[in-house]
C-alpha positions in Angstrom: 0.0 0.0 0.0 1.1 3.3 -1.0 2.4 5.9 1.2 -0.5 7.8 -0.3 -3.7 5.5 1.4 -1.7 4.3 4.4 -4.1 4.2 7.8 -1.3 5.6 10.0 -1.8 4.7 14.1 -1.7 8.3 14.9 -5.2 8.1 12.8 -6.6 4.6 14.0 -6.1 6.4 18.0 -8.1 9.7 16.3 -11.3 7.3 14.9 -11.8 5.9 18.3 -12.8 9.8 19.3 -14.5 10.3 16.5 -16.6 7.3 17.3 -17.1 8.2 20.9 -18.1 11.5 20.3 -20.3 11.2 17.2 -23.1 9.1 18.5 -26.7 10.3 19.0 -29.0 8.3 21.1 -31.8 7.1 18.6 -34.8 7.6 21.4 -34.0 11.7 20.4 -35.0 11.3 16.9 -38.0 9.8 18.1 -39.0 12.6 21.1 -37.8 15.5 18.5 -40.1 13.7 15.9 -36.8 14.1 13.3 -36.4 11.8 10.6 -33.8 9.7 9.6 -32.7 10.5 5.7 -36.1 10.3 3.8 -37.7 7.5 5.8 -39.5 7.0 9.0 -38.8 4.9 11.3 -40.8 2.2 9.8 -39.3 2.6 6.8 -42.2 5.2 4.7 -41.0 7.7 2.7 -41.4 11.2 4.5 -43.7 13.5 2.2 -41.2 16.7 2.0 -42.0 18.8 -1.0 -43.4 18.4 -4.5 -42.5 18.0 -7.8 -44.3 17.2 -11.7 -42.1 15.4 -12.9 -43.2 11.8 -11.9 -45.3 9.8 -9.3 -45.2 6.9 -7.8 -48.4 5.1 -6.5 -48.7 1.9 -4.2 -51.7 2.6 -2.4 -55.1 3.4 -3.0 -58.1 4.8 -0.4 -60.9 2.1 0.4 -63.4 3.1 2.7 -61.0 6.2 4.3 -58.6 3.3 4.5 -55.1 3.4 2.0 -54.7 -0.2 1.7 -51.9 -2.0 -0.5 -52.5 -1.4 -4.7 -50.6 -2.4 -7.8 -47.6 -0.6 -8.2 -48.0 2.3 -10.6 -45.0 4.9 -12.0 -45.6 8.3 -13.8 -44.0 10.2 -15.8 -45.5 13.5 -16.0 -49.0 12.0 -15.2 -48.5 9.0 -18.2 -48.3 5.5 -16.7 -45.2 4.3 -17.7 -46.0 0.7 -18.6 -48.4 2.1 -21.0 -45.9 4.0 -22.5 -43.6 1.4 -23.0 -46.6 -0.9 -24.5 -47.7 1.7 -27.1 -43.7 2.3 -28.5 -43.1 1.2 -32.0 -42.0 -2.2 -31.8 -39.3 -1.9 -33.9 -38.4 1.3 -32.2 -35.3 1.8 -29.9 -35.7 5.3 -29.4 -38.3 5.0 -26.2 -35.3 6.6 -24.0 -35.1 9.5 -26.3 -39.3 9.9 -26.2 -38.8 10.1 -22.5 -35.9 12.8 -21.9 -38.1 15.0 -23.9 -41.5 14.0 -21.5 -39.5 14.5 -18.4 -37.9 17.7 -19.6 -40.3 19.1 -21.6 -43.8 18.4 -20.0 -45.4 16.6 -22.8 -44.8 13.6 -25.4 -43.2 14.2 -28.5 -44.5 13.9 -31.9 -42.6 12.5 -34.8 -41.2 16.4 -35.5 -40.4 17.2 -32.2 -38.8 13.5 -31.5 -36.4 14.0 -34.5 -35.3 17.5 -33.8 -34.6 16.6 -30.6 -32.8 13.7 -31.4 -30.8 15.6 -34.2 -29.9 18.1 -31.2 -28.5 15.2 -28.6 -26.2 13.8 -31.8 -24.5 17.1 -32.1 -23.5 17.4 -28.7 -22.7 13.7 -28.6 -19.0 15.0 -29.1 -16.8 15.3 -26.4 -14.2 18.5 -26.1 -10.7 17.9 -27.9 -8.5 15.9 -26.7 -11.2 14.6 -23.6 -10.1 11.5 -23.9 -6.3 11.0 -24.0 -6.4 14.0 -21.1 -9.1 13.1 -18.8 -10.5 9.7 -19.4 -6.9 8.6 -20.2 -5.2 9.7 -16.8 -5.4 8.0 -13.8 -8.4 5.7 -14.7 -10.2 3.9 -11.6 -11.4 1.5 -10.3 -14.7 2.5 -10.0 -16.5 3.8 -13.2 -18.8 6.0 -11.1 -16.1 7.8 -9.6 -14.6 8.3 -13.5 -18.3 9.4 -14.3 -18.0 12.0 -11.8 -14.7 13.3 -12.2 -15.4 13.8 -15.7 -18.5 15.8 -15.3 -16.7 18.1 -13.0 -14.0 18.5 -15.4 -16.4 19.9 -18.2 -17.2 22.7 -16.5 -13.4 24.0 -17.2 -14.6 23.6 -21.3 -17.1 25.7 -20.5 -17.5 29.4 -21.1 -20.9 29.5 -19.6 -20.4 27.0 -16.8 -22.0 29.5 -14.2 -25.0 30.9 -15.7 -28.1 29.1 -14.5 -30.6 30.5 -16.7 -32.9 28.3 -18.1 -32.0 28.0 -21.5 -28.0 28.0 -20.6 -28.7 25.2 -18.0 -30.9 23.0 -20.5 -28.1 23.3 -23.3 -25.8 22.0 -20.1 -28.3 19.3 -19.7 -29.2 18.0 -22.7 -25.2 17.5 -23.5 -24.6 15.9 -20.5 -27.4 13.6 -21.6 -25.9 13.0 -24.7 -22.3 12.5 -23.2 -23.2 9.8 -20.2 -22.7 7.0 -23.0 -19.4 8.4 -23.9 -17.6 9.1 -20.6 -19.0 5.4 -19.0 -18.3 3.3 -21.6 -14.3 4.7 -22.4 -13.9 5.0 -18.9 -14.7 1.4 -19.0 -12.3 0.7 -21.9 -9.4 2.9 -19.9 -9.9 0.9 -16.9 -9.9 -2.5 -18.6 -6.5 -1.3 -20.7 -4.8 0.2 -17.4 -5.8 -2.5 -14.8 -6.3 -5.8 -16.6 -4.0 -5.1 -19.9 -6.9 -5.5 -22.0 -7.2 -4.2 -25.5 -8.1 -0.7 -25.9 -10.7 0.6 -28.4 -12.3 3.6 -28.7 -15.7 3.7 -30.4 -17.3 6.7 -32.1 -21.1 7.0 -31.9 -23.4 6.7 -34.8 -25.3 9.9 -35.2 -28.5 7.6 -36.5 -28.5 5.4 -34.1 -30.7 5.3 -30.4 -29.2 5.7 -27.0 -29.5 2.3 -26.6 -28.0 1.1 -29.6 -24.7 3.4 -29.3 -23.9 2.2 -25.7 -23.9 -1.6 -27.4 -22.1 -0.1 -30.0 -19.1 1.8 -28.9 -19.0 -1.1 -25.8 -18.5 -4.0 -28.3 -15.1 -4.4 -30.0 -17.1 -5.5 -33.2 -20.4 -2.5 -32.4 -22.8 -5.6 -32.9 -25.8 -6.1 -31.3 -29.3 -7.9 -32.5 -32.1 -6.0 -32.3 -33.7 -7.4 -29.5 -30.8 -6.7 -27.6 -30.8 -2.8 -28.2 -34.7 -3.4 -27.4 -34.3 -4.6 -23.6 -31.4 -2.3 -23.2 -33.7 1.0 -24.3 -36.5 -0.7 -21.2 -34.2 -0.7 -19.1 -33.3 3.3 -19.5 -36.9 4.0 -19.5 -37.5 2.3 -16.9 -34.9 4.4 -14.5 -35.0 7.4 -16.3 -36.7 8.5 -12.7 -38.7 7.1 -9.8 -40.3 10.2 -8.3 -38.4 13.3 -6.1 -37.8 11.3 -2.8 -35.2 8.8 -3.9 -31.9 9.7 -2.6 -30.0 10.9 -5.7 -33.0 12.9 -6.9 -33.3 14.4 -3.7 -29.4 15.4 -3.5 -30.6 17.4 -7.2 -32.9 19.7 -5.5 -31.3 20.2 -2.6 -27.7 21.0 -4.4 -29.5 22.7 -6.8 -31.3 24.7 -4.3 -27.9 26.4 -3.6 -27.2 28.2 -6.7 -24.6 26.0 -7.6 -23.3 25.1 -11.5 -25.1 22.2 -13.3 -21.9 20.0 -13.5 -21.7 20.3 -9.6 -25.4 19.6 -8.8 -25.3 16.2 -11.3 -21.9 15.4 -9.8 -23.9 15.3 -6.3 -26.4 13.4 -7.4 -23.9 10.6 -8.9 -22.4 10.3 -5.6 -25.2 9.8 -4.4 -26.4 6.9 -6.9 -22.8 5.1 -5.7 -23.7 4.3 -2.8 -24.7 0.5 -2.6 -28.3 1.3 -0.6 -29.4 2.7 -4.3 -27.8 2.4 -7.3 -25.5 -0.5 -6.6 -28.2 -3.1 -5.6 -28.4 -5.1 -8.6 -24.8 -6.1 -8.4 -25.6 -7.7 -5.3 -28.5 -9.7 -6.6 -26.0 -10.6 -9.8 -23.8 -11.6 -6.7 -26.4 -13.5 -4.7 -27.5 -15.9 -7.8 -23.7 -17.1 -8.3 -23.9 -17.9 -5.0 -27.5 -19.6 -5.6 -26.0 -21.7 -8.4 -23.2 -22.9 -6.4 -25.0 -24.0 -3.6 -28.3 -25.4 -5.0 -28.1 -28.3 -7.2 -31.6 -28.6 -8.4 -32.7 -25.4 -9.8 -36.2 -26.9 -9.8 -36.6 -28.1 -6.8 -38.4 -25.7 -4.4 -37.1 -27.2 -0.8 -34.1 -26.9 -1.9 -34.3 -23.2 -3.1 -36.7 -22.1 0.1 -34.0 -24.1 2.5 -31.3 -21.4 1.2 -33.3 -18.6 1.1 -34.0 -19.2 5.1 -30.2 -19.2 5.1 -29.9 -16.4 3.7 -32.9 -14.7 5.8 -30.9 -16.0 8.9 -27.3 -15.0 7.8 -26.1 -18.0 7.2 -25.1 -17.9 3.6 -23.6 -15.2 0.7 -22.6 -12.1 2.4 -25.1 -12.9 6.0 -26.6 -9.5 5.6 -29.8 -11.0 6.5 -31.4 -9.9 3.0 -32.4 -11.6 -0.3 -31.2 -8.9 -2.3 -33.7 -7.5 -5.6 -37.2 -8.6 -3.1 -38.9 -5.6 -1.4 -39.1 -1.5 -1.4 -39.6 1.0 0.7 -42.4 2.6 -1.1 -44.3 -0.2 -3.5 -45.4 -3.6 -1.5 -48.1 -5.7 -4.2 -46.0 -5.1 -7.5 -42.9 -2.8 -8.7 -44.2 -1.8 -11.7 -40.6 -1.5 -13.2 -39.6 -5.1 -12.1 -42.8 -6.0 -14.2 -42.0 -4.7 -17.2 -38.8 -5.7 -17.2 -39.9 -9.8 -16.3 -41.7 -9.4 -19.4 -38.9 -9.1 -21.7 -36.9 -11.2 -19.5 -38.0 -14.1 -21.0 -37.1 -13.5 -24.8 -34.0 -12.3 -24.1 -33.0 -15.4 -22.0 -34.3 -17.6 -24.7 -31.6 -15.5 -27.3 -29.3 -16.6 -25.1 -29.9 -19.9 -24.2 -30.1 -19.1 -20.6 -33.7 -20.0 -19.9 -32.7 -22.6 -17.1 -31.6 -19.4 -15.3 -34.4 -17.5 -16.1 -36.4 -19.7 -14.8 -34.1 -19.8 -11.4 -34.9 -16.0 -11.2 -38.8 -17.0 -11.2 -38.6 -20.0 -8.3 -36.9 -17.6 -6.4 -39.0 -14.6 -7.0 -41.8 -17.1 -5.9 -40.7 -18.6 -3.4 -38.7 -15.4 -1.7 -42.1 -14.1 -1.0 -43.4 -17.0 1.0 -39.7 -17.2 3.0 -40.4 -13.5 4.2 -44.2 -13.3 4.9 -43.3 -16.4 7.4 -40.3 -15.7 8.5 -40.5 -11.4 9.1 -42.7 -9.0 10.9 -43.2 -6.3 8.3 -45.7 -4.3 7.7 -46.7 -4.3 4.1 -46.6 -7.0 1.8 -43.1 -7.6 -0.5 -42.6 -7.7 -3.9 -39.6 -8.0 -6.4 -38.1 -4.9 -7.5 -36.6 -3.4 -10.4 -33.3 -4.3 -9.3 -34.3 -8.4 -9.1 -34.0 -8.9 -12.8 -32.0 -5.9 -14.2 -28.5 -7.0 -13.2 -29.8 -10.8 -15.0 -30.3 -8.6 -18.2 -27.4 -6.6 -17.8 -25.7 -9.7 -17.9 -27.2 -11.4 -20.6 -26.8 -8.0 -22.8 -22.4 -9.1 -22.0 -22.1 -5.3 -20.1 -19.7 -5.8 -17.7 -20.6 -5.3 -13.4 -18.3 -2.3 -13.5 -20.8 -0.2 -15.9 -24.1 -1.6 -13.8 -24.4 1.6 -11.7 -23.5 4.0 -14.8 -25.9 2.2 -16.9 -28.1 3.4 -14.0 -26.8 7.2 -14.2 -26.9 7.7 -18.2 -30.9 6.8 -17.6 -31.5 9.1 -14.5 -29.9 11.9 -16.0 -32.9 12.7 -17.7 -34.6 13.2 -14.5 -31.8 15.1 -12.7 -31.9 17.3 -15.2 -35.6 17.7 -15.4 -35.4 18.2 -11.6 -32.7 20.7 -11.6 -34.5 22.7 -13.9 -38.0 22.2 -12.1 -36.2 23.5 -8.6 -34.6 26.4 -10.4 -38.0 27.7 -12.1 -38.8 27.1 -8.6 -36.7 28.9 -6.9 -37.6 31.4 -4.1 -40.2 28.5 -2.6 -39.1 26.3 0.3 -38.4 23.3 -1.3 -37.4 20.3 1.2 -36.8 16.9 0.9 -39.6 12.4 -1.1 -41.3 14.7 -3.1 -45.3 14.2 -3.7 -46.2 14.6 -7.3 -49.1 17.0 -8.1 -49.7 16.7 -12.0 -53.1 14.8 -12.3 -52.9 11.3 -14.5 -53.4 11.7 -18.2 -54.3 9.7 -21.6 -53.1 9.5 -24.7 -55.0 11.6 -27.1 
């Protein structure tokens, strides 16, 4: 160990005090009525401010009762599985349809689609030299902390990097849309080249093609992909292009934001924010969890011996003893994630393209039979459900995109909402805004 990240024992004496004198007794949050972070202390999201930009919905009112509903997820009052069932079907371009909802208020028609479109391919260009300079130098280990420091660095190309008007912070926006691709995938490439002397290729982007289908391309040494692939990979950026304003990283926009900061310090906020294991890094842990399910199960079928290792794994006795089955239950939904629905559905086809349908079906005995481990083995208070995470790292991993670009894959979706949140906070601004946001746009139909 270098020098450099040496633990000296000068500071391993100086954490003890740090430890001793940093503790606040829990019973005060409770007599003070303050929350921890943007949950109770039965795990609800705390209703803090509001927002347009989407809803989520897992409860309806019976009787003056909310009881337990389907899962539903807006995105500027549009449900989003019905969005995602009435794009073309030979369309990869649903991510693009959706940047322009979330920013923009309403869905695009064909002109408005292909202008804006047009627009992200011409800032899909990174400064000169970008690459060699800053991608180049001192790659890490971790792609999100590459993400980050690149998006700061931008703000030194910019003349404008200050100016928070509306229109100069949606030009900022819209290219850092278009540029996620770019600075996670060759970060990628400089990390694999650097730390495990693997080739190194640099793709350029193909102004015709879909967000979707230029991440497979400029990821692949040969930029092929079948079309089903670039399919399940543009889901999958719908699908987290936002979850509401109370999620952690969401909430870090506003609240940075709120500050008068610059745009490439606000969305290098919120990326530190979607690091964090607790919230974007979950679905390498259920990638994690199943190798350890396949090494330890022998009969992929057989459903004592799956529920047997799922009480382990409840009772800390197997993979990392945490006590959790990692992609089952969420703080807000209980009856059904609806992203973790949508994304089952194309689950399926995708494993079958693969020939990895033994596993796919793995992924359903244990979605199954996770439920019934929980409901008998835990108190909790609402009912539990697979979420989005359960079956995205499984498709991530059938679509050959390596664990190291999960979380990014994550962040070049969100920033559409980040930047649709910035720029709702800033219109905002003068009004108290605090942290999970309720949504106040009513629901709407297609026309």
């Amino acid at each position: 160990m270098s020098v450099y990240s040496e633990i000296r024992p000068e500071i391993k004496s100086l954490s003890r005090l740090c430890v001793e004198n940093s503790r606040i007794d829990p019973e005060l949050y409770t007599r003070f009525d303050v929350k921890r972070g943007l949950r109770d202390l039965n795990g609800k999201g705390v209703l803090t401010g509001l927002t347009n930009i989407s809803e989520i919905v897992s409860t309806k009112n019976v009787d003056g009762k909310s009881v337990p509903c389907e899962g539903k997820l807006y995105f500027r009052g549009y449900d989003v599985e019905e969005l995602i069932r009435r794009q073309p079907k030979e369309d990869n371009f649903g991510y693009e349809r959706i940047a322009y909802l979330l920013l923009f208020g309403d869905y695009p028609d064909g002109q408005q689609l292909t202008e804006f479109c047009s627009l992200l391919s011409f800032y899909r260009t990174l400064p000169t030299s970008f690459v060699r300079d800053i991608i180049m130098k001192a790659p890490s280990g971790d792609m999100m902390n590459t993400l980050a420091r690149s998006v700061l660095t931008l703000y030194s190309y910019d003349e404008d990097a200050e100016d928070i008007s509306i229109p100069n912070v949606l030009r900022q926006c819209m290219q850092l849309i278009a540029l996620f691709p770019l600075l996670s995938v060759y970060g990628y490439q400089a990390y694999r080249h650097y730390h495990d002397g693997q080739s190194l290729f640099i793709h350029q982007p193909d102004p015709a093609l879909s967000t979707a289908e230029n991440i497979l391309r400029i990821l692949r040494p040969d930029c092929q992909y079948t079309a089903l692939e670039a399919k399940v990979l543009d889901i999958a950026l719908i699908l987290h292009a936002d979850h509401g304003g109370g999620n952690n990283s969401t909430f870090t926009t506003h609240v940075v934001t709120s500050s008068g900061t610059d745009t490439y310090s606000s969305i290098a906020a919120a990326l530190g924010s979607l690091k964090g294991p607790k919230h974007g890094g979950a679905n390498i842990k259920v990638v994690q969890m199943f190798e350890d399910i396949k090494s330890h199960v022998k009969d992929w079928n057989d459903d004592d011996e799956i529920s047997a290792y799922l009480l382990k794994l409840l009772h800390k006795e197997a993979f990392d003893k945490s006590g959790l089955i990692y992609g089952m239950g969420h703080a807000v939904y209980s009856i059904s994630d609806p992203r973790a629905k949508t994304m089952a559905s194309f689950v399926e086809g995708l494993s079958s393209e693969k020939g990895r349908t033994a596993e796919y079906r793995l992924y359903q005995n244990v979605e199954r039979l996770a439920v019934e481990a929980i409901a008998k083995d835990r108190k909790i208070y609402k009912g539990v459900s697979a979420n989005v995470d359960f079956y995205s790292g499984f498709i991530y991993s059938m679509l050959d995109l390596p664990m190291e670009l999960y979380t990014p894959i994550f962040a070049i979706s969100r920033i559409a909402g980040w930047s649709a949140h910035r720029i709702e906070e800033l219109v905002g601004s003068g009004k108290i805004i605090r942290p999970s946001y309720k949504a106040v746009q009513e629901h709407r139909e297609f026309e």
